[in-house]
VEXVEX-568084 format. One line per 4 residues: number of its first residue (from 1); their letters; for each residue x, z negated, y of N, C-alpha, C, O. Coordinates in nm, 2 decimals, padded with zeros to 4 digits, always signed. Atoms other than C-alpha are relative to their C-alpha. Layout:
residues N
NUM = A = X,Z,Y,X,Z,Y,X,Z,Y,X,Z,Y  ...
end
This chain:
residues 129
1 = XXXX = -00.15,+00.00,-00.01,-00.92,+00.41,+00.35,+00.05,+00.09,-00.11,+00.01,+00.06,-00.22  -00.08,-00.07,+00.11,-00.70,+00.66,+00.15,+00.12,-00.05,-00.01,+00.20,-00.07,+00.09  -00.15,+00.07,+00.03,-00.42,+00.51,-00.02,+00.06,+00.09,-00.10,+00.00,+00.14,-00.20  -00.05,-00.13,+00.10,-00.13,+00.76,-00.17,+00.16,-00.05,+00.00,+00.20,-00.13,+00.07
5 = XXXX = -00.09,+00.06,+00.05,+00.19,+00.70,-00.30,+00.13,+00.16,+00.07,+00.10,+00.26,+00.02  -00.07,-00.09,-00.06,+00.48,+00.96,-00.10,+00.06,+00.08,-00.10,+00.04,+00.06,-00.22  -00.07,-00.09,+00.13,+00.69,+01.22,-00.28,+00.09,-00.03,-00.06,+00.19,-00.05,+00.01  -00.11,+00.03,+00.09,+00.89,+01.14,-00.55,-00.02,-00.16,-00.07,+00.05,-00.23,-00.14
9 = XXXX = +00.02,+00.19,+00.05,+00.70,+00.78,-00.60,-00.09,-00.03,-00.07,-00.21,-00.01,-00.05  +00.09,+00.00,+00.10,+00.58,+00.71,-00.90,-00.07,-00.11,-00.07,-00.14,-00.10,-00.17  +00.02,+00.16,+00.02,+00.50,+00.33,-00.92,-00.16,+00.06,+00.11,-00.18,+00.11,+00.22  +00.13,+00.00,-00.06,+00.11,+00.33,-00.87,-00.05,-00.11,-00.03,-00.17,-00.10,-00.03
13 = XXXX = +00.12,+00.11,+00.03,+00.01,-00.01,-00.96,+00.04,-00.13,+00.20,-00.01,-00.24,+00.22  -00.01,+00.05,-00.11,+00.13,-00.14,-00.60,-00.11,+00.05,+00.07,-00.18,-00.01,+00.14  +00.12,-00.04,-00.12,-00.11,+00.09,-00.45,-00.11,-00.07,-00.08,-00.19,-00.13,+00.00  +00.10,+00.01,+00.04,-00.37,-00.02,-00.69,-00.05,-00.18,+00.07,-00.15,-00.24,+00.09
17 = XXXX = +00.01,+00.22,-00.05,-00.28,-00.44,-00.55,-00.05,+00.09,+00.11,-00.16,+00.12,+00.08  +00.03,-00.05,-00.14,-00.33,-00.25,-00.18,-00.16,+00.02,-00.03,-00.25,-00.05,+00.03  +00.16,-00.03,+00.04,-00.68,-00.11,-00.31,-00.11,-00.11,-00.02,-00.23,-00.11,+00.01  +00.06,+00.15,+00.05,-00.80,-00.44,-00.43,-00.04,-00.07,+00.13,-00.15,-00.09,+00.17
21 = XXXX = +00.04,+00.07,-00.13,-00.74,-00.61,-00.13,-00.07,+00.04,+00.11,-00.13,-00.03,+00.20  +00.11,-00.04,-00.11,-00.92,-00.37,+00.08,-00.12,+00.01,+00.00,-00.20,+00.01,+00.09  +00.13,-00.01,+00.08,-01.18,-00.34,-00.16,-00.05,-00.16,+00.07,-00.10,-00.17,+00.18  -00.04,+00.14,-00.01,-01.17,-00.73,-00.13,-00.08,-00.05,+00.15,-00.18,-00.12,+00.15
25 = XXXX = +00.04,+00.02,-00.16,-01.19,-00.73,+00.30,-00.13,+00.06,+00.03,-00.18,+00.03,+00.14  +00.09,-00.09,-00.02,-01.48,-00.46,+00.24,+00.01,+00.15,+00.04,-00.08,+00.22,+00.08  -00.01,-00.12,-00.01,-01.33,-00.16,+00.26,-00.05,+00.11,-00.07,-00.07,+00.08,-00.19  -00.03,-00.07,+00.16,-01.37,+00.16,+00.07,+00.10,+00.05,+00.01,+00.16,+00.09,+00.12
29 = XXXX = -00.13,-00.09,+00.00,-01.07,+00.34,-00.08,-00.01,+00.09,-00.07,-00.08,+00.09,-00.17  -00.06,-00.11,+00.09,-00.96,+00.63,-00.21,+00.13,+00.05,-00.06,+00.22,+00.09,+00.01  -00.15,+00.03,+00.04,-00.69,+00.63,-00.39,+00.06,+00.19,-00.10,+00.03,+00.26,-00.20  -00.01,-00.17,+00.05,-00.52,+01.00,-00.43,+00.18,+00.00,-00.12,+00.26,+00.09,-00.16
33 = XXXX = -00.10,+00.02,+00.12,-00.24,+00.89,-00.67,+00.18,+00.00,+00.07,+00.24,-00.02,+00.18  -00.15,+00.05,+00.01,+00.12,+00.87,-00.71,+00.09,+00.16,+00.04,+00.05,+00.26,-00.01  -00.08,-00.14,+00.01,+00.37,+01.18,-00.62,-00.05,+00.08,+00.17,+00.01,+00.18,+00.20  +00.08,-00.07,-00.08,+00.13,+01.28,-00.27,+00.06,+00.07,+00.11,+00.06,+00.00,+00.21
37 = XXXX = -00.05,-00.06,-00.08,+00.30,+01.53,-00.07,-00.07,+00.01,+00.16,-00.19,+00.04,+00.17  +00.11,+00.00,-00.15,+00.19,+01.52,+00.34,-00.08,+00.10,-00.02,-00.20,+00.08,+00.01  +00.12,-00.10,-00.07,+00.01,+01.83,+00.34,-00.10,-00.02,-00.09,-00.20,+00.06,-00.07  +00.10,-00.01,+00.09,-00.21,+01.73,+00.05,-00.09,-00.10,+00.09,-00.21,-00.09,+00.11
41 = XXXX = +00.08,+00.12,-00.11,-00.27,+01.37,+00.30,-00.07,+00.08,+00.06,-00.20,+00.06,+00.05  +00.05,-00.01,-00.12,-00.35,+01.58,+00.55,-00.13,+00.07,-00.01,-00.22,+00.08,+00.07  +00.15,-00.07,+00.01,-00.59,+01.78,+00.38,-00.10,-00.11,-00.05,-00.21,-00.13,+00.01  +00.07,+00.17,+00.00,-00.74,+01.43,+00.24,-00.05,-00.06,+00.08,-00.15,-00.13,+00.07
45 = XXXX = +00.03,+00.10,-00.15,-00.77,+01.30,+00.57,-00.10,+00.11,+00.09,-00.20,+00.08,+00.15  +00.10,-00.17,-00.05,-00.93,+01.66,+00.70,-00.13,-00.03,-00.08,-00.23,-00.07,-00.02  +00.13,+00.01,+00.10,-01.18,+01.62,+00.39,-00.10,-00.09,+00.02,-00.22,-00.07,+00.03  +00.08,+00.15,+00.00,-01.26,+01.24,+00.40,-00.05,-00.08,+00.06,-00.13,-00.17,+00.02
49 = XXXX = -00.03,+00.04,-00.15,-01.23,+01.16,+00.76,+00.02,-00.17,-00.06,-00.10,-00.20,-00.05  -00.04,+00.17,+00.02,-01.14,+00.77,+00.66,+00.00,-00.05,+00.12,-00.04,+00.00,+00.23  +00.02,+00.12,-00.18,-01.08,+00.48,+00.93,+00.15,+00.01,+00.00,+00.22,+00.03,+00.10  -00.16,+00.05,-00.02,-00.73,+00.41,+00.80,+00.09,+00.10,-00.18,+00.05,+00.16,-00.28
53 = XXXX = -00.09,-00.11,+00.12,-00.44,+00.59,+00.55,+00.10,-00.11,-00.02,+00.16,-00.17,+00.07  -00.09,+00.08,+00.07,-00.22,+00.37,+00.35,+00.10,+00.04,-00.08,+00.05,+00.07,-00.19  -00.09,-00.04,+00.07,+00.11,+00.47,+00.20,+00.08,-00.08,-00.07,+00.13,-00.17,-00.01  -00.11,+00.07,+00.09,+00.34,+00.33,-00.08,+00.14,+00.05,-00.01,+00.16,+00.16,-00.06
57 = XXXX = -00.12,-00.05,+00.03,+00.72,+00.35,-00.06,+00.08,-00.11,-00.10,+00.15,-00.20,-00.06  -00.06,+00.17,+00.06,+00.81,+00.10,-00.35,+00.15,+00.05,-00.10,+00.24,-00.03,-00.13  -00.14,-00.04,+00.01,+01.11,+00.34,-00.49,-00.04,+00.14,-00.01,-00.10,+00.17,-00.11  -00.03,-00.13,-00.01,+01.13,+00.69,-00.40,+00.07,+00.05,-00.05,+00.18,+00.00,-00.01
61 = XXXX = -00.07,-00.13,+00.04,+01.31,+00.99,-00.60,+00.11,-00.05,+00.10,+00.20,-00.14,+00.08  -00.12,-00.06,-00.15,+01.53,+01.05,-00.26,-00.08,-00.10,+00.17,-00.19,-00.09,+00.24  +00.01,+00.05,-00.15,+01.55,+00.81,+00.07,-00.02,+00.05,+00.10,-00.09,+00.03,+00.19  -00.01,-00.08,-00.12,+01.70,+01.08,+00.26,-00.15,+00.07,+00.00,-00.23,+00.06,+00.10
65 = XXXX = +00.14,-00.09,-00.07,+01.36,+01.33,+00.19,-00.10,-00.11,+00.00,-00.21,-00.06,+00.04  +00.11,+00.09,-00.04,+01.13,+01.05,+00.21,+00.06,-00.02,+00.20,+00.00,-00.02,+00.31  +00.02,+00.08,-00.22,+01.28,+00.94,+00.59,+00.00,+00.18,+00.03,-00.04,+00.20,+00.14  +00.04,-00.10,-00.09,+01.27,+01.34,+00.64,-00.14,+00.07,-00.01,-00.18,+00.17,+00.05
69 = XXXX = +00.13,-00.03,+00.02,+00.93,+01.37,+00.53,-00.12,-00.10,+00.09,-00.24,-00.09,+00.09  +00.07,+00.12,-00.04,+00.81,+01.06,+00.72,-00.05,+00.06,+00.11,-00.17,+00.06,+00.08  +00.10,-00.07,-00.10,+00.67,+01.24,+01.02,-00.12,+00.08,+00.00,-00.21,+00.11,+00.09  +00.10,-00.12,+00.05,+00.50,+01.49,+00.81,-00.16,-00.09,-00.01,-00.27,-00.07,+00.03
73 = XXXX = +00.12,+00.09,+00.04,+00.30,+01.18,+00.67,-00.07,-00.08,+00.13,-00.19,-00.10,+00.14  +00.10,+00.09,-00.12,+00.23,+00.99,+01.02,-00.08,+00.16,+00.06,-00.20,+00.15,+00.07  +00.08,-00.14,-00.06,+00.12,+01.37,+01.16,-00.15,+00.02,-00.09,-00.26,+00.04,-00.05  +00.14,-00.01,+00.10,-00.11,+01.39,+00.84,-00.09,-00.10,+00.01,-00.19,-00.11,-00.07
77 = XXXX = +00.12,+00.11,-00.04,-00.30,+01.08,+00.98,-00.10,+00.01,+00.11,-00.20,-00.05,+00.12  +00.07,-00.06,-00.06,-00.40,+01.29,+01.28,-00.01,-00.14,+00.08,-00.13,-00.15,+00.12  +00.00,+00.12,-00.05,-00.36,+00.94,+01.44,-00.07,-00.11,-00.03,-00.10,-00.18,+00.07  +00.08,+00.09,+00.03,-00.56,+00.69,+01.25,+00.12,-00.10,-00.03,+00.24,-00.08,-00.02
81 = XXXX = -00.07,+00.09,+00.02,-00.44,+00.38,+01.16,+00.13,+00.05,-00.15,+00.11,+00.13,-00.24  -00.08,-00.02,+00.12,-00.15,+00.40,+00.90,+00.10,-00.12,-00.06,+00.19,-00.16,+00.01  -00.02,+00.09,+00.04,-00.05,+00.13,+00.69,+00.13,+00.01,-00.13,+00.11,+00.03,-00.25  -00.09,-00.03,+00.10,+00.29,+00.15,+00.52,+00.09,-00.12,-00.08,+00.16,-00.21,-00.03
85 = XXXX = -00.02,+00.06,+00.08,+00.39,-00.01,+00.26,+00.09,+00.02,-00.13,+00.13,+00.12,-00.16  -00.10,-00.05,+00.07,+00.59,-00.09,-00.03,+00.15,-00.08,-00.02,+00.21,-00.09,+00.08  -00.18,+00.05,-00.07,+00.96,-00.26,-00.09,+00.07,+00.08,+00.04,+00.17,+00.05,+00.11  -00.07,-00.11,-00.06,+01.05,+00.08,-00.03,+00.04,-00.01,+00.18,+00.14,+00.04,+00.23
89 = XXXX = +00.00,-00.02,-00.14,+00.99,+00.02,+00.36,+00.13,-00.05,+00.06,+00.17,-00.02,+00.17  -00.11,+00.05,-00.07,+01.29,-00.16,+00.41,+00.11,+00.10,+00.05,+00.18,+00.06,+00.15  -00.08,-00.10,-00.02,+01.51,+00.17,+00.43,-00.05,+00.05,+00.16,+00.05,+00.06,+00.23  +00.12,-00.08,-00.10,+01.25,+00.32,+00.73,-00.01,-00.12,+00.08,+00.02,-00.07,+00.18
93 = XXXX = +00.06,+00.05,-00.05,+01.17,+00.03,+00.89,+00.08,-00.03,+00.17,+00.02,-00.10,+00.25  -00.02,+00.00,-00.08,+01.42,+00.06,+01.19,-00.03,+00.12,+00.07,+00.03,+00.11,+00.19  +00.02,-00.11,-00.01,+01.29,+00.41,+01.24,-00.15,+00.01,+00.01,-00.19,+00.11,+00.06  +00.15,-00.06,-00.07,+00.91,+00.37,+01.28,-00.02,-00.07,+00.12,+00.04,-00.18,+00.14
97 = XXXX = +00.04,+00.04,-00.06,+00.74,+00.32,+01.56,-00.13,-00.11,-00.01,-00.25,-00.09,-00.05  +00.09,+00.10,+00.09,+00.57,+00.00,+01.51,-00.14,-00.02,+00.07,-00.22,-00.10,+00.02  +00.10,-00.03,-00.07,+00.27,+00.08,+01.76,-00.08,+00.13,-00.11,-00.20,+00.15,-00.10  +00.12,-00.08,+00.03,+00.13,+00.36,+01.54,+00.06,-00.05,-00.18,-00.01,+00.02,-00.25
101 = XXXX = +00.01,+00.03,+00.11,+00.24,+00.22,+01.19,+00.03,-00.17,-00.01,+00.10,-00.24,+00.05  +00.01,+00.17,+00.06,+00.16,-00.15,+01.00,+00.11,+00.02,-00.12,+00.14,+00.10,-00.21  -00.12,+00.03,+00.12,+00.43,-00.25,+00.81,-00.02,-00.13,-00.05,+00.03,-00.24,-00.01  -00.03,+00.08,+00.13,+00.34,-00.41,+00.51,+00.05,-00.10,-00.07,+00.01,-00.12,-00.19
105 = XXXX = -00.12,+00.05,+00.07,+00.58,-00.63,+00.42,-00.02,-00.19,+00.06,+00.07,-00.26,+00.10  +00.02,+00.15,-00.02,+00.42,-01.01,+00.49,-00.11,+00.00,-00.09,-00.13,+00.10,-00.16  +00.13,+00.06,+00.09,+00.11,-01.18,+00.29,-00.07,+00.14,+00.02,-00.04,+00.25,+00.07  +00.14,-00.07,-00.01,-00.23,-01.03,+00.26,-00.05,-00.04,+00.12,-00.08,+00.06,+00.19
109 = XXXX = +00.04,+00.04,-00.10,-00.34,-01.23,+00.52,+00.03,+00.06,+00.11,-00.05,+00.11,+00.18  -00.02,-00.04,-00.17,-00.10,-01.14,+00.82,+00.02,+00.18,-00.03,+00.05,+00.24,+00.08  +00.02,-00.17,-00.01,-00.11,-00.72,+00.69,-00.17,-00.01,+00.04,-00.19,+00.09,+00.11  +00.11,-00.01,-00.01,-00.50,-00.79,+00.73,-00.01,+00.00,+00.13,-00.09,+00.09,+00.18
113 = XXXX = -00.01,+00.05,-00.12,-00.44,-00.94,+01.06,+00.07,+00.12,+00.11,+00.04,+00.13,+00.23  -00.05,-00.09,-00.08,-00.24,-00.67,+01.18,-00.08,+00.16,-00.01,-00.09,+00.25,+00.07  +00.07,-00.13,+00.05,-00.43,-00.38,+01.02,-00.16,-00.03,+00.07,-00.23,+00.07,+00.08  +00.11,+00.01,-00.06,-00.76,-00.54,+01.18,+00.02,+00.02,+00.14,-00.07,+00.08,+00.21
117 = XXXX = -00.02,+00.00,-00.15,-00.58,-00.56,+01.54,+00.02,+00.18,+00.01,-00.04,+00.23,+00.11  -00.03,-00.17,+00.01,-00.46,-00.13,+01.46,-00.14,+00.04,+00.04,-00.19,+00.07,+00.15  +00.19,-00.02,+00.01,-00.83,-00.08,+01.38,-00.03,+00.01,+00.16,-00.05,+00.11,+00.22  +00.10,+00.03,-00.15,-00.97,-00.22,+01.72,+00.06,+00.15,+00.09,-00.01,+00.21,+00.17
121 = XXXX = -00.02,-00.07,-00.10,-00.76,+00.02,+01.89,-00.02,+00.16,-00.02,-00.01,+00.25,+00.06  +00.04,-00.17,+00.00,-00.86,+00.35,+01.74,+00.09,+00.04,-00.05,+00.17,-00.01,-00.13  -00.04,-00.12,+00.02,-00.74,+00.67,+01.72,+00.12,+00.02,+00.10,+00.09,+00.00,+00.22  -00.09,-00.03,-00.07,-00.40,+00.75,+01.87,+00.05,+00.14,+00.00,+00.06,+00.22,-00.09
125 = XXXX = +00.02,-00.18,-00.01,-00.34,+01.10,+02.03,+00.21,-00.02,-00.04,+00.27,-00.12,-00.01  -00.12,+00.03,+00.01,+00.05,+01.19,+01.91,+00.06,+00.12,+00.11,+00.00,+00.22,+00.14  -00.03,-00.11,-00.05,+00.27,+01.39,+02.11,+00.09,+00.13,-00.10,+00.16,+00.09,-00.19  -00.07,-00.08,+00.06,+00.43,+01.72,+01.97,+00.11,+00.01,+00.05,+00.12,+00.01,+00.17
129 = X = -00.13,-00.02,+00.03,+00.75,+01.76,+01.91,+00.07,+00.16,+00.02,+00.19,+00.18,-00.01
end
């Protein structure tokens, strides 16, 4: 799993609780830090090939370029699971599509629960825009 923190977010010890816990379920992670612009994900995700991509929105620089950057980041998953996260998500959260992103924002338990059900289903092809 790679876990990265969006542009302009500089609070990294949330991703580090996210890391834990996956560590935890048996995951591995990679954690590419705080500030991570999509095209860097996307080369991360090109590089690493992972299962799943985990993002932190816990306060962003700018709302507006984070929700205009938010497609850049689900595109840089190339369709794997994506797991977003963060108190930041409350801004975004009427705006994703909740079939290709987990949102975050309950226990450990029921994000495990929902991020194990993502999992089962794979790889989702996206359409272009």
């Amino acid at each position: 799993i790679v876990l990265a923190c969006v542009t302009g977010e500089l609070h990294l010890l949330p991703l580090y609780g996210s890391a834990f816990h996956f560590i935890h379920w048996g995951y591995r992670v990679t954690i590419l830090g705080v500030n991570t612009p999509p095209e860097a994900l996307k080369q991360s995700v090109q590089r690493l090939k992972p299962s799943a991509v985990g993002i932190s929105i816990t306060c962003p620089k700018s709302i507006e370029e984070t929700r205009g950057r938010l497609p850049k980041y689900i595109e840089a998953c190339h369709g794997l699971p994506l797991i977003l996260g963060g108190t930041g998500i409350t801004h975004f959260m009427n705006e994703l599509d909740r079939n290709d992103v987990i949102l975050a924002n309950g226990s450990p338990q029921e994000v495990k629960a929902l991020f194990e059900a993502r999992m089962a289903r794979g790889i989702i092809a996206h359409k272009k825009s």
